[in-house]
PDB file of N, CA, C, O and CB in Angstrom:
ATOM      1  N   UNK A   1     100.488-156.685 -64.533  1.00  0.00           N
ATOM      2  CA  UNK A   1      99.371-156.006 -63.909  1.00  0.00           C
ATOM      3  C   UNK A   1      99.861-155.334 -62.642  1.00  0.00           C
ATOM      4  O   UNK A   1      99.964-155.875 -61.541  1.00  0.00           O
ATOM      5  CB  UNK A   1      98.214-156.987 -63.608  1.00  0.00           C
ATOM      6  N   UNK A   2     100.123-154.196 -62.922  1.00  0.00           N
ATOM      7  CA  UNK A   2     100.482-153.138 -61.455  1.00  0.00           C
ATOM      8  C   UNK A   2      99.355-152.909 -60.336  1.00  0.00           C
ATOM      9  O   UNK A   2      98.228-152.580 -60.705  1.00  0.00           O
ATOM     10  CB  UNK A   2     100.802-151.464 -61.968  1.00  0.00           C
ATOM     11  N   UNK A   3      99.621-153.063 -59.081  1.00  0.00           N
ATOM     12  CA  UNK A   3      98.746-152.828 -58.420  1.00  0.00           C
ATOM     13  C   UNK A   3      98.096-153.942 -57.873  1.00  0.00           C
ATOM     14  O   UNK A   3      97.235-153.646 -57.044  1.00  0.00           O
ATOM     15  CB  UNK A   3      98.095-152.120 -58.997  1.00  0.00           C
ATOM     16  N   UNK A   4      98.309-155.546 -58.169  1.00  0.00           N
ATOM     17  CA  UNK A   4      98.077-156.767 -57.869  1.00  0.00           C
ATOM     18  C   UNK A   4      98.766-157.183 -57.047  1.00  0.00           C
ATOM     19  O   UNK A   4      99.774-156.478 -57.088  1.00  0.00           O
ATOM     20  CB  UNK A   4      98.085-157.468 -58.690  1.00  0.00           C
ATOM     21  N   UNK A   5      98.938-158.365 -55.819  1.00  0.00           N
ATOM     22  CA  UNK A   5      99.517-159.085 -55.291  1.00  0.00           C
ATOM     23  C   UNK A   5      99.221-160.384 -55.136  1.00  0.00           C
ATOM     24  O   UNK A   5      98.108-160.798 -54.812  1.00  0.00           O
ATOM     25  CB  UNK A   5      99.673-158.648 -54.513  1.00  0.00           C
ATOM     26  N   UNK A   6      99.965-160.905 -55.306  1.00  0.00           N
ATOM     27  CA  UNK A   6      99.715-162.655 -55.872  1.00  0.00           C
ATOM     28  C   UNK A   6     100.659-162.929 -54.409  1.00  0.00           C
ATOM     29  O   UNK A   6     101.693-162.441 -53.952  1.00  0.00           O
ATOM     30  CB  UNK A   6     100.646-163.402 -57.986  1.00  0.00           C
ATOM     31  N   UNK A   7      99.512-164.173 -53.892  1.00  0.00           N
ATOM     32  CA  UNK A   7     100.035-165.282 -52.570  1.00  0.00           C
ATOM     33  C   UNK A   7     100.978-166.206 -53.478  1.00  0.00           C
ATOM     34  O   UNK A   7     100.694-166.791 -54.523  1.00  0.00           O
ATOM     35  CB  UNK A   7      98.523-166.415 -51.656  1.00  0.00           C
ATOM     36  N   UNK A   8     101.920-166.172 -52.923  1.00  0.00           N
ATOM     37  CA  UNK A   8     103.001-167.354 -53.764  1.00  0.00           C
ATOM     38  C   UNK A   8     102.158-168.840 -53.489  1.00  0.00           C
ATOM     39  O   UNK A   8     101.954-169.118 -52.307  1.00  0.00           O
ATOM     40  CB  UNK A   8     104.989-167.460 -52.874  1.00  0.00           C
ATOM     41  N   UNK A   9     101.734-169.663 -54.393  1.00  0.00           N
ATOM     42  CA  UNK A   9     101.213-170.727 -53.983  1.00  0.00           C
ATOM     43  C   UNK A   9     102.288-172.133 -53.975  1.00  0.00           C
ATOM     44  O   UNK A   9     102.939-172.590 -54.914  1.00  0.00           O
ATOM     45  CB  UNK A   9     100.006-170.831 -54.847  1.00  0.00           C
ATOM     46  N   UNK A  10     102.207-172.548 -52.735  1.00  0.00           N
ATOM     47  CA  UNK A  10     102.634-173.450 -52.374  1.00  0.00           C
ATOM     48  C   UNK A  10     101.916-174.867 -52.130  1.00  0.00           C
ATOM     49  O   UNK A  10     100.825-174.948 -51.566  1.00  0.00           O
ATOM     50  CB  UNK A  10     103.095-172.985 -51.571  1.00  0.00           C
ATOM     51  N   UNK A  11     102.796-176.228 -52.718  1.00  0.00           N
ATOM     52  CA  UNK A  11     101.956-177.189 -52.357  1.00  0.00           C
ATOM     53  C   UNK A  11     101.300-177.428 -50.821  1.00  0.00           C
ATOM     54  O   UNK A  11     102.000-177.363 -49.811  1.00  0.00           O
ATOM     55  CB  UNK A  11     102.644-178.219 -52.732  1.00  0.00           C
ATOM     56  N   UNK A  12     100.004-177.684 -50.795  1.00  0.00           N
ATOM     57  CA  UNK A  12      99.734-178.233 -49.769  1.00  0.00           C
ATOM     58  C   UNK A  12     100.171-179.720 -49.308  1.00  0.00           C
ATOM     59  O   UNK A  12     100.206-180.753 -49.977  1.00  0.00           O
ATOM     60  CB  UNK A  12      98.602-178.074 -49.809  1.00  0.00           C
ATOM     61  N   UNK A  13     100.512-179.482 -47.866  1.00  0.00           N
ATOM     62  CA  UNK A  13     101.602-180.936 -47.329  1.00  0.00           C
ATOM     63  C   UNK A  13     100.537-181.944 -47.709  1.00  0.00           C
ATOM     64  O   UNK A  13      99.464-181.574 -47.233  1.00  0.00           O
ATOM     65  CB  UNK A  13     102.159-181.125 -45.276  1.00  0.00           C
ATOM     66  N   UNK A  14     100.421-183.102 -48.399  1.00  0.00           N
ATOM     67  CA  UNK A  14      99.600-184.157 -48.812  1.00  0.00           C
ATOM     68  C   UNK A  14     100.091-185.218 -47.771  1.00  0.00           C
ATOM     69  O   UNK A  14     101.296-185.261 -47.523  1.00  0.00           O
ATOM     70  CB  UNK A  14      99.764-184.563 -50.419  1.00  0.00           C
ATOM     71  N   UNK A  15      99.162-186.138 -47.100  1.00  0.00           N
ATOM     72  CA  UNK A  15      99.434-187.443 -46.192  1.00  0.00           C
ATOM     73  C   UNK A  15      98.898-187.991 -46.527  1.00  0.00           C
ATOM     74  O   UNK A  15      97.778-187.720 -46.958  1.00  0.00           O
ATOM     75  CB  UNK A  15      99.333-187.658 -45.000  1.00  0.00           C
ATOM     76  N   UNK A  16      99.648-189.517 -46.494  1.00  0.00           N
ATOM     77  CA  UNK A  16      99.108-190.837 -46.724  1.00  0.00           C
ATOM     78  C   UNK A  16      98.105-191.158 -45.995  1.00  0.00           C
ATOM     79  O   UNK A  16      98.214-191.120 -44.769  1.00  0.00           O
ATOM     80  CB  UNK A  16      99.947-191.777 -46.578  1.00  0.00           C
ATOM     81  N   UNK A  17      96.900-191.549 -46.622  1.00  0.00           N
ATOM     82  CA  UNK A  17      95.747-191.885 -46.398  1.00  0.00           C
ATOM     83  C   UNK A  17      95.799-193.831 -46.139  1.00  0.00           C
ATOM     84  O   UNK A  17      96.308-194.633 -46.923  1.00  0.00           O
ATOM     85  CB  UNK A  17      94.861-191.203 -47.729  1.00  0.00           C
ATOM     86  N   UNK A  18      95.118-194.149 -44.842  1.00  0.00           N
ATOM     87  CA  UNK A  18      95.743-195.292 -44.916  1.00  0.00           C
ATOM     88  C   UNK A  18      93.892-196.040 -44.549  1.00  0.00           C
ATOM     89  O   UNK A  18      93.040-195.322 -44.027  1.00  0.00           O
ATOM     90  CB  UNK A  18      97.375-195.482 -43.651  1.00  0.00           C
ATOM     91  N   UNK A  19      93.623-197.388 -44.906  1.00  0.00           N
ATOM     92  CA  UNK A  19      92.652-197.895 -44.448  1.00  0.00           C
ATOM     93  C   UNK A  19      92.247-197.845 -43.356  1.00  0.00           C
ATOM     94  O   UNK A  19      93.043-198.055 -42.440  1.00  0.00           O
ATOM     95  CB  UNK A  19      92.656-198.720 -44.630  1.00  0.00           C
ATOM     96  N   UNK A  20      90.704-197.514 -43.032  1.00  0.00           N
ATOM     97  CA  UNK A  20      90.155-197.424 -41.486  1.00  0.00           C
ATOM     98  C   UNK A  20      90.366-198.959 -40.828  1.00  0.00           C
ATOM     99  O   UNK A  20      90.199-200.086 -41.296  1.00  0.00           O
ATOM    100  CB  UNK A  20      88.311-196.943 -41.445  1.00  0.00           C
ATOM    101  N   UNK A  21      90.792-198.485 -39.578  1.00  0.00           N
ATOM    102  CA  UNK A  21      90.838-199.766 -39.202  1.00  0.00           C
ATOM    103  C   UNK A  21      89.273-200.452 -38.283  1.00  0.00           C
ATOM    104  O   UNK A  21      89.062-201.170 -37.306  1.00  0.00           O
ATOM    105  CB  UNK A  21      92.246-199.755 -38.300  1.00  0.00           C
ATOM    106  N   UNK A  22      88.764-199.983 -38.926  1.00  0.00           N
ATOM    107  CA  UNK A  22      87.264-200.852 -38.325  1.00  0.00           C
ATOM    108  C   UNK A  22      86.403-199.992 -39.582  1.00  0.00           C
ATOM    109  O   UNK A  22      86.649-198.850 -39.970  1.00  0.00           O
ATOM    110  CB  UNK A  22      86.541-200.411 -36.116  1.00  0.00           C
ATOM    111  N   UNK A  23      85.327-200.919 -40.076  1.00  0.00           N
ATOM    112  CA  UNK A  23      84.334-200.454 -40.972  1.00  0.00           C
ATOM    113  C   UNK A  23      82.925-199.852 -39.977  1.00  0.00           C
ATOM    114  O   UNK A  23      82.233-200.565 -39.250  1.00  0.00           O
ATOM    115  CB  UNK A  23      83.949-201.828 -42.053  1.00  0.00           C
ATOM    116  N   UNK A  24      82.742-198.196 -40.221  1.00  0.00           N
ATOM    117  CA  UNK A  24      82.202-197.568 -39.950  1.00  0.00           C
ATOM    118  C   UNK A  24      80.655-197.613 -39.876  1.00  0.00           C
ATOM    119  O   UNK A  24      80.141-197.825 -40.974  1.00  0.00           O
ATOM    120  CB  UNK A  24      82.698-196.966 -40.417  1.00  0.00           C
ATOM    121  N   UNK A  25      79.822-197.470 -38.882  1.00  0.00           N
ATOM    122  CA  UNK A  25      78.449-197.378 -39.589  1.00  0.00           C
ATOM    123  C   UNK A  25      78.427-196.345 -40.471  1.00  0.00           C
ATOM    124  O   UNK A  25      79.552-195.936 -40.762  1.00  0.00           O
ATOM    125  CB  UNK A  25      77.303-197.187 -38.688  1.00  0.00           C
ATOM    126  N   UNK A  26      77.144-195.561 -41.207  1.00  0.00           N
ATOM    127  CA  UNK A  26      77.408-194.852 -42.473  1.00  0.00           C
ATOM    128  C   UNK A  26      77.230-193.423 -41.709  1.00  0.00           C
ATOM    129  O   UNK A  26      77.300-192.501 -42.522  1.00  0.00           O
ATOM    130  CB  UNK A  26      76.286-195.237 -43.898  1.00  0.00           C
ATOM    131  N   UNK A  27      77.029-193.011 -40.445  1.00  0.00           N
ATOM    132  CA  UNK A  27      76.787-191.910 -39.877  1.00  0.00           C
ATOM    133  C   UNK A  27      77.751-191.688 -39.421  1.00  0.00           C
ATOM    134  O   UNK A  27      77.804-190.568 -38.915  1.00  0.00           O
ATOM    135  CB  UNK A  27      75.910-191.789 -39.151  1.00  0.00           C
ATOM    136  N   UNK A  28      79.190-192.661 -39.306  1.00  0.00           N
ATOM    137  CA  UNK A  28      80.517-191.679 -39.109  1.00  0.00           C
ATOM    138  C   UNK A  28      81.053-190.398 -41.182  1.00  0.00           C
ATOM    139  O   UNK A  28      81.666-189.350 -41.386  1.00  0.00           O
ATOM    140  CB  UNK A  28      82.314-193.478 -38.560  1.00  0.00           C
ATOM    141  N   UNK A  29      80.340-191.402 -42.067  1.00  0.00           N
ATOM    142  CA  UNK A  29      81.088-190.855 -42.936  1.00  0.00           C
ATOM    143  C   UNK A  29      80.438-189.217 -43.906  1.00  0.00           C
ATOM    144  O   UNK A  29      80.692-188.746 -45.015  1.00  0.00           O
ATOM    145  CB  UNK A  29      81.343-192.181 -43.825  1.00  0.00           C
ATOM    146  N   UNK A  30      79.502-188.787 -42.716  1.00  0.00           N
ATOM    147  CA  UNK A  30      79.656-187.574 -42.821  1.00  0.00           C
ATOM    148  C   UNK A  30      80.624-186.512 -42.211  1.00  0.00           C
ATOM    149  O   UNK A  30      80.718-185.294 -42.359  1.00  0.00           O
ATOM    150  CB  UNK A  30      78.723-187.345 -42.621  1.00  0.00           C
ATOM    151  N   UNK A  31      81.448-187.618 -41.319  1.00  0.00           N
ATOM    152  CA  UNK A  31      83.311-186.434 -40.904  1.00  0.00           C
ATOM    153  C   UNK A  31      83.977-186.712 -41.641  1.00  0.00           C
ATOM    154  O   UNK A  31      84.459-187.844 -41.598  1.00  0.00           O
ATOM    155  CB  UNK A  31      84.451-186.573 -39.510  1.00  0.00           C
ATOM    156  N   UNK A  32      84.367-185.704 -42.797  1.00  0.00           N
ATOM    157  CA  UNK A  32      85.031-185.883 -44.170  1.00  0.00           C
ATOM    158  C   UNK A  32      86.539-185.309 -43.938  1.00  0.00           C
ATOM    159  O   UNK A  32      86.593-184.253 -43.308  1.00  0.00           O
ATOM    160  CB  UNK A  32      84.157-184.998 -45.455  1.00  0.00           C
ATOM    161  N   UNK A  33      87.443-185.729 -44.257  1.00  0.00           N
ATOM    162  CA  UNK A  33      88.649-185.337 -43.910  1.00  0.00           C
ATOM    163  C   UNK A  33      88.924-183.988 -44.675  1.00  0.00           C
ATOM    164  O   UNK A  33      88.321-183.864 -45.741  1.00  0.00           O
ATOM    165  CB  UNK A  33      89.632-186.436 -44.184  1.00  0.00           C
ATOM    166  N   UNK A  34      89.721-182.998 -44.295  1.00  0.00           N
ATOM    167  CA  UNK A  34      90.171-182.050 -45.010  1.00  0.00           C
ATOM    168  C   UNK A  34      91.124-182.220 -46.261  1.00  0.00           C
ATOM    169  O   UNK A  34      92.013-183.039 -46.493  1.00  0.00           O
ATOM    170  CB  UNK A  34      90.673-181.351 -44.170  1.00  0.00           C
ATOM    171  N   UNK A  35      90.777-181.482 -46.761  1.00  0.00           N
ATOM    172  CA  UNK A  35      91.715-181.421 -48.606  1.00  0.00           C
ATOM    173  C   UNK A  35      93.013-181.962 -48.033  1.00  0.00           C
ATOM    174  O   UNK A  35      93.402-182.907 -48.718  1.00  0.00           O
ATOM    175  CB  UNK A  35      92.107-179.387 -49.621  1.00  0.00           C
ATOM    176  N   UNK A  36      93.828-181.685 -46.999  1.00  0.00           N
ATOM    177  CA  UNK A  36      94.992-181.977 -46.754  1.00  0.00           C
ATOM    178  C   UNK A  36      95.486-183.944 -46.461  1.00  0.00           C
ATOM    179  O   UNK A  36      96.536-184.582 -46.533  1.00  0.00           O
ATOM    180  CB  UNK A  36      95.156-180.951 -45.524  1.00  0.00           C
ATOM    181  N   UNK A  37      93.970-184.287 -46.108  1.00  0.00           N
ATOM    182  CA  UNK A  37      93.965-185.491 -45.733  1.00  0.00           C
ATOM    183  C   UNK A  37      94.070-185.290 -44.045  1.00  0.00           C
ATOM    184  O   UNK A  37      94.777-186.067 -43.404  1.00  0.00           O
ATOM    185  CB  UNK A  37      95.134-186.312 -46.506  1.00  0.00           C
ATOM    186  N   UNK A  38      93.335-184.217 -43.377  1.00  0.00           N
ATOM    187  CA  UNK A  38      93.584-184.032 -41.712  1.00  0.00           C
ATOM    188  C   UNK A  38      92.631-183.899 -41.474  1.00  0.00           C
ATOM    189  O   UNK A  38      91.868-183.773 -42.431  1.00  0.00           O
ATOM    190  CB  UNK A  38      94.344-183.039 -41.017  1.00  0.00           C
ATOM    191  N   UNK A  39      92.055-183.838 -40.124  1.00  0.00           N
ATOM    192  CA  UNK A  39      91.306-183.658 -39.228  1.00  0.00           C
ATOM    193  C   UNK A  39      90.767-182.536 -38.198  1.00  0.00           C
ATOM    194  O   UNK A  39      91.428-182.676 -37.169  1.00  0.00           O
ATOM    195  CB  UNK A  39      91.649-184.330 -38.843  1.00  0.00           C
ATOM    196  N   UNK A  40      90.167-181.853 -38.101  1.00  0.00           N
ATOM    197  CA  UNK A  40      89.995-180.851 -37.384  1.00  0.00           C
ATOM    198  C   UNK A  40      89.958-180.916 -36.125  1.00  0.00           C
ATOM    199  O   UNK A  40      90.429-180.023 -35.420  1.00  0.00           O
ATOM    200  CB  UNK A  40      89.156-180.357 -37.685  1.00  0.00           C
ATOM    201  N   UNK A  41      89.274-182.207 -35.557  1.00  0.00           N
ATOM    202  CA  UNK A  41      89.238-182.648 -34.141  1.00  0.00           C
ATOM    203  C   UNK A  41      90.754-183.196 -33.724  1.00  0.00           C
ATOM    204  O   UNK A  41      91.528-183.862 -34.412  1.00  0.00           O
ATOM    205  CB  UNK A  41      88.054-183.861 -33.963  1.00  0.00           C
ATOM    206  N   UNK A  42      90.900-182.749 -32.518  1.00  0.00           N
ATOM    207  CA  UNK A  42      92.191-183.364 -31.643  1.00  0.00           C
ATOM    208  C   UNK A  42      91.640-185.566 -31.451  1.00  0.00           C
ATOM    209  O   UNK A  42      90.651-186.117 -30.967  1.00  0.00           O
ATOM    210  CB  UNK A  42      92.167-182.096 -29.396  1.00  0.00           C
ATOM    211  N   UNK A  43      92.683-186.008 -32.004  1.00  0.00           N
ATOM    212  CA  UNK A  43      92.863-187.198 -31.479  1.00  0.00           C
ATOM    213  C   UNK A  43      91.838-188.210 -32.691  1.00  0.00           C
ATOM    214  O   UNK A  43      91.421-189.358 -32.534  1.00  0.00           O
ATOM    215  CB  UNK A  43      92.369-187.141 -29.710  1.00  0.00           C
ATOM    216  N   UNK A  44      91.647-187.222 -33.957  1.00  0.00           N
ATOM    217  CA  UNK A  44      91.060-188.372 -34.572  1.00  0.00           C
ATOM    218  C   UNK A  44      91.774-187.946 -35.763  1.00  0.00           C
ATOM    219  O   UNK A  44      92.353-186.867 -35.885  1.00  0.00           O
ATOM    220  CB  UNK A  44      89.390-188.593 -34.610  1.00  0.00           C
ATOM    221  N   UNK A  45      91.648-189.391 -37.128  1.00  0.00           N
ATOM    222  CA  UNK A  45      92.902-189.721 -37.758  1.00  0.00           C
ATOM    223  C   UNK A  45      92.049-189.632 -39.156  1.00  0.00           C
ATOM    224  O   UNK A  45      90.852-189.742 -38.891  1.00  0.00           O
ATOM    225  CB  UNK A  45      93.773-191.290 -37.262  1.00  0.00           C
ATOM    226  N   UNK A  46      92.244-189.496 -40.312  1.00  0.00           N
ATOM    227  CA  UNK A  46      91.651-189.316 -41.238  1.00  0.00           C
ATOM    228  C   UNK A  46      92.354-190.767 -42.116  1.00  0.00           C
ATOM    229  O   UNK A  46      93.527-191.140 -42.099  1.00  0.00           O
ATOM    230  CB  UNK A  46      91.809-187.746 -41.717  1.00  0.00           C
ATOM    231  N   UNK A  47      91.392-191.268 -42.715  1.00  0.00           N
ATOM    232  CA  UNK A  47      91.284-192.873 -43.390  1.00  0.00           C
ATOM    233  C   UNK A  47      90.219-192.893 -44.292  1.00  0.00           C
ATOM    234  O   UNK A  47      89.274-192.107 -44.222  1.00  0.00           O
ATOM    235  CB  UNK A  47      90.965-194.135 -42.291  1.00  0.00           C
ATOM    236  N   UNK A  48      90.391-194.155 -45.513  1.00  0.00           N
ATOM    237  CA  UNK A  48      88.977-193.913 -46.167  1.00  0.00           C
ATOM    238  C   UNK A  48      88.291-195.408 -45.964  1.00  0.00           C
ATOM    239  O   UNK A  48      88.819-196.416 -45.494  1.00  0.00           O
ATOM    240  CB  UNK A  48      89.086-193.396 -47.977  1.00  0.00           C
ATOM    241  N   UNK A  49      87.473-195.299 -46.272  1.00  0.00           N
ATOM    242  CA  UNK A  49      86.705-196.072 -45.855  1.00  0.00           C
ATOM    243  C   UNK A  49      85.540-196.684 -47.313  1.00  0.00           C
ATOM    244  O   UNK A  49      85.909-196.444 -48.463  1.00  0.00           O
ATOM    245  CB  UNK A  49      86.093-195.244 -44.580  1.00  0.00           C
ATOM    246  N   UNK A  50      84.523-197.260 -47.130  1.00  0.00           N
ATOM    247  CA  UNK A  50      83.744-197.273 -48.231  1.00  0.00           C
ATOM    248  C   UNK A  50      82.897-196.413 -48.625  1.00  0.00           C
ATOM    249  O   UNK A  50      82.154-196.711 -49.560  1.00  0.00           O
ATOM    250  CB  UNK A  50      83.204-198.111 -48.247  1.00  0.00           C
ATOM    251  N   UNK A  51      82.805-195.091 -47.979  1.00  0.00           N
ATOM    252  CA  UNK A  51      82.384-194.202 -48.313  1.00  0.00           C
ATOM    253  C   UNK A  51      83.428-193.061 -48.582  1.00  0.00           C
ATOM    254  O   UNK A  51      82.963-191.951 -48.844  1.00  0.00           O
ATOM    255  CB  UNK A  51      81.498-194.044 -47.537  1.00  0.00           C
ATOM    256  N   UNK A  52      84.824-193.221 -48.544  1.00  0.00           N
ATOM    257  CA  UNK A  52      85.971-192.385 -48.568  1.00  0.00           C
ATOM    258  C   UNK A  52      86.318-191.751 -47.810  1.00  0.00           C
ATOM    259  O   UNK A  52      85.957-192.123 -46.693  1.00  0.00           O
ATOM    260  CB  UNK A  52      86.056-191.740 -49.247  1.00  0.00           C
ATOM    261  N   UNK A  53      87.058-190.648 -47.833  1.00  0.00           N
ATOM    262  CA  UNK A  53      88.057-190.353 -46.871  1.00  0.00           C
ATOM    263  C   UNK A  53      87.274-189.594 -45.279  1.00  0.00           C
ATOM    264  O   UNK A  53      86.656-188.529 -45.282  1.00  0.00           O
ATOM    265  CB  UNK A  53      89.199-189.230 -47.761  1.00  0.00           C
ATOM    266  N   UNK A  54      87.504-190.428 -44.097  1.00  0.00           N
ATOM    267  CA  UNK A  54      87.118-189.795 -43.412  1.00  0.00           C
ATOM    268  C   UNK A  54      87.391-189.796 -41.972  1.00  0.00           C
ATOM    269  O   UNK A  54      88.187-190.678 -41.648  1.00  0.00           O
ATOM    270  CB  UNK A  54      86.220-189.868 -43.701  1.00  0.00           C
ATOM    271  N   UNK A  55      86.984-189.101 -41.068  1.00  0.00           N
ATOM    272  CA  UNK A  55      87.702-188.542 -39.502  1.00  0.00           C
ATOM    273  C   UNK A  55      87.444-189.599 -39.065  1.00  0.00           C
ATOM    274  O   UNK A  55      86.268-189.963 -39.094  1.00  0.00           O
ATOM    275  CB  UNK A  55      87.142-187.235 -38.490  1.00  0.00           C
ATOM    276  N   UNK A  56      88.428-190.427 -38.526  1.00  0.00           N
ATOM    277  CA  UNK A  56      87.650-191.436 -37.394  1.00  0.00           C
ATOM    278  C   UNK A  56      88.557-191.623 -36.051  1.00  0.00           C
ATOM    279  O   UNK A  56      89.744-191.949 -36.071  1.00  0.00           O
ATOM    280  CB  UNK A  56      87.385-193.116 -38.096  1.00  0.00           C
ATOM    281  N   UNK A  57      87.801-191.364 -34.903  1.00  0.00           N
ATOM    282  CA  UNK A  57      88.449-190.940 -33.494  1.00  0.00           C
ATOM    283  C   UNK A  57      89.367-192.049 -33.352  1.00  0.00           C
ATOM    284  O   UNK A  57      89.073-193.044 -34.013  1.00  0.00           O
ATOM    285  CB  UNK A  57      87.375-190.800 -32.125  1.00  0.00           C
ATOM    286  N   UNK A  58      90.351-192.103 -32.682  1.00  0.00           N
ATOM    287  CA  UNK A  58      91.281-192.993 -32.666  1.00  0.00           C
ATOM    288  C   UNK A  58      91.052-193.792 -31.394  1.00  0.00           C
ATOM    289  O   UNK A  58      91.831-194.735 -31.255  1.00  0.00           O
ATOM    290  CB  UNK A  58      92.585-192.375 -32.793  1.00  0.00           C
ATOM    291  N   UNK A  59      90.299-193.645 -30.595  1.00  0.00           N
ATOM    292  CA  UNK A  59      90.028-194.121 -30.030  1.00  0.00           C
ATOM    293  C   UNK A  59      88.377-195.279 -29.810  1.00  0.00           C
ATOM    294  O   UNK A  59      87.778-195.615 -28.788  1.00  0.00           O
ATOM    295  CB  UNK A  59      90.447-193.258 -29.553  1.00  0.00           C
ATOM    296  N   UNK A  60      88.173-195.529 -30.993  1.00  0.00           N
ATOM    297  CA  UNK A  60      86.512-195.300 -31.426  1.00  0.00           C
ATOM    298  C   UNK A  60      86.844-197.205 -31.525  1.00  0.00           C
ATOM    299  O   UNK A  60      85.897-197.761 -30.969  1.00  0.00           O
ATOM    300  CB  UNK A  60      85.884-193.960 -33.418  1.00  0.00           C
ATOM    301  N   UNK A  61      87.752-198.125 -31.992  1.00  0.00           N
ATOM    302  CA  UNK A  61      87.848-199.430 -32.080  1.00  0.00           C
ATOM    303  C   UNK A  61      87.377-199.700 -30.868  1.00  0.00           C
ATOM    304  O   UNK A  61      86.428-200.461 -30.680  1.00  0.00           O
ATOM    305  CB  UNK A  61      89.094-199.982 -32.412  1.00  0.00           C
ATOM    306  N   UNK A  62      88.219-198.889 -29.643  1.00  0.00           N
ATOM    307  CA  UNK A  62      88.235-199.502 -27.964  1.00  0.00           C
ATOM    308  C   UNK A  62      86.590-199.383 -27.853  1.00  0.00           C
ATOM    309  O   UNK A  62      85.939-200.422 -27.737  1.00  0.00           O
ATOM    310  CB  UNK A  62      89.288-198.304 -26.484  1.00  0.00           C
ATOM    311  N   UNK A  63      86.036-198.304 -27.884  1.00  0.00           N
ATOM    312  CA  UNK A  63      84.896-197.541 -27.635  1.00  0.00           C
ATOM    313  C   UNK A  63      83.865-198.560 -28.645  1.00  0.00           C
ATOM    314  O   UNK A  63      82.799-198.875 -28.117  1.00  0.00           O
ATOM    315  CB  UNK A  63      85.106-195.736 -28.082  1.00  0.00           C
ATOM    316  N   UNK A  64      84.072-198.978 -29.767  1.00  0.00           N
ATOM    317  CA  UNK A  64      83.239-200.378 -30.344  1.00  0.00           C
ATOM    318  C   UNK A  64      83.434-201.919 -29.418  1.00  0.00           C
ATOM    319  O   UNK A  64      82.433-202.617 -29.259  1.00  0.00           O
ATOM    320  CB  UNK A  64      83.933-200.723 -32.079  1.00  0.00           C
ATOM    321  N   UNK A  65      84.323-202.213 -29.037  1.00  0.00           N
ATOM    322  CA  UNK A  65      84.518-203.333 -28.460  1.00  0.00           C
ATOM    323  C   UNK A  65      84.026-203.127 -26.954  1.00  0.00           C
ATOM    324  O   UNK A  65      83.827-204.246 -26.482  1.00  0.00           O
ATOM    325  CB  UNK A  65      85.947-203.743 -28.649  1.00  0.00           C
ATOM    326  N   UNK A  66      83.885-202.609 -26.470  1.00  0.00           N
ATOM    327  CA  UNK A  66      83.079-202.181 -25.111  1.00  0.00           C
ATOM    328  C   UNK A  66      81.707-202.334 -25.171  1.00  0.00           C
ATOM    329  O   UNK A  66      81.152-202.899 -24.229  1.00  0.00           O
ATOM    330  CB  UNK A  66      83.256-200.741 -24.721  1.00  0.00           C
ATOM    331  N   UNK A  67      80.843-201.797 -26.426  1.00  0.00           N
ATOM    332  CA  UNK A  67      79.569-201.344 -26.235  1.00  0.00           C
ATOM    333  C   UNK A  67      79.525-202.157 -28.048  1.00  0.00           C
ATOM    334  O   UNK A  67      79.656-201.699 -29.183  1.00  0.00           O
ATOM    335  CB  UNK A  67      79.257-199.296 -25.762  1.00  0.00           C
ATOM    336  N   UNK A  68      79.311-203.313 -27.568  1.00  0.00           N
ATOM    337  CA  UNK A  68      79.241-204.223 -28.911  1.00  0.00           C
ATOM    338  C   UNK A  68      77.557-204.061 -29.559  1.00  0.00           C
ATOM    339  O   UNK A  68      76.502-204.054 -28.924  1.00  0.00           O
ATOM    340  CB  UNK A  68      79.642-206.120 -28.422  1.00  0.00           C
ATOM    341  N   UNK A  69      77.688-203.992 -30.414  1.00  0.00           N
ATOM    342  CA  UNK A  69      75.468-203.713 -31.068  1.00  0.00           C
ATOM    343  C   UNK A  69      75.635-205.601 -31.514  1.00  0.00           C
ATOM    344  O   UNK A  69      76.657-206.224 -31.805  1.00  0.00           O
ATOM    345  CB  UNK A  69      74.909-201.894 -33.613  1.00  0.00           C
ATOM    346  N   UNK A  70      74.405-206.017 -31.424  1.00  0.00           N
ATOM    347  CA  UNK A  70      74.485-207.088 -31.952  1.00  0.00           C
ATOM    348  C   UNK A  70      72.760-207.217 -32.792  1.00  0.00           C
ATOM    349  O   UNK A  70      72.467-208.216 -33.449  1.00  0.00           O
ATOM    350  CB  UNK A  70      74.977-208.196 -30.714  1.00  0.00           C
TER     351      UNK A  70
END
């Protein structure tokens, strides 16, 4: 087909997806990680969880243990 240009497709870099390390209430797991398994926000880490793969700030364990819900 003359007159076409085709993007050479290349794999996208895939990362290991690793368990959240604290179980989420269910209103973090609308930050869904990107196809790549990344994050759009600076400083948060993509993990799945029981609702699957998703953004969770890396700083968010400290930020639970401070301001405990009981």
């Amino acid at each position: 087909m003359e007159g076409f240009w085709r993007k050479p497709s290349f794999p996208a870099e895939r990362r290991e997806t690793e368990q959240c390390w604290v179980q989420p209430p269910l209103k973090y797991c609308r930050k869904r990680c990107t196809k790549s398994q990344g994050c759009l926000q600076l400083n948060y880490t993509c993990c799945w969880t029981y609702c699957g793969n998703i953004c969770l700030d890396n700083e968010e364990p400290v930020k639970s243990m401070l301001n405990p819900v009981f």
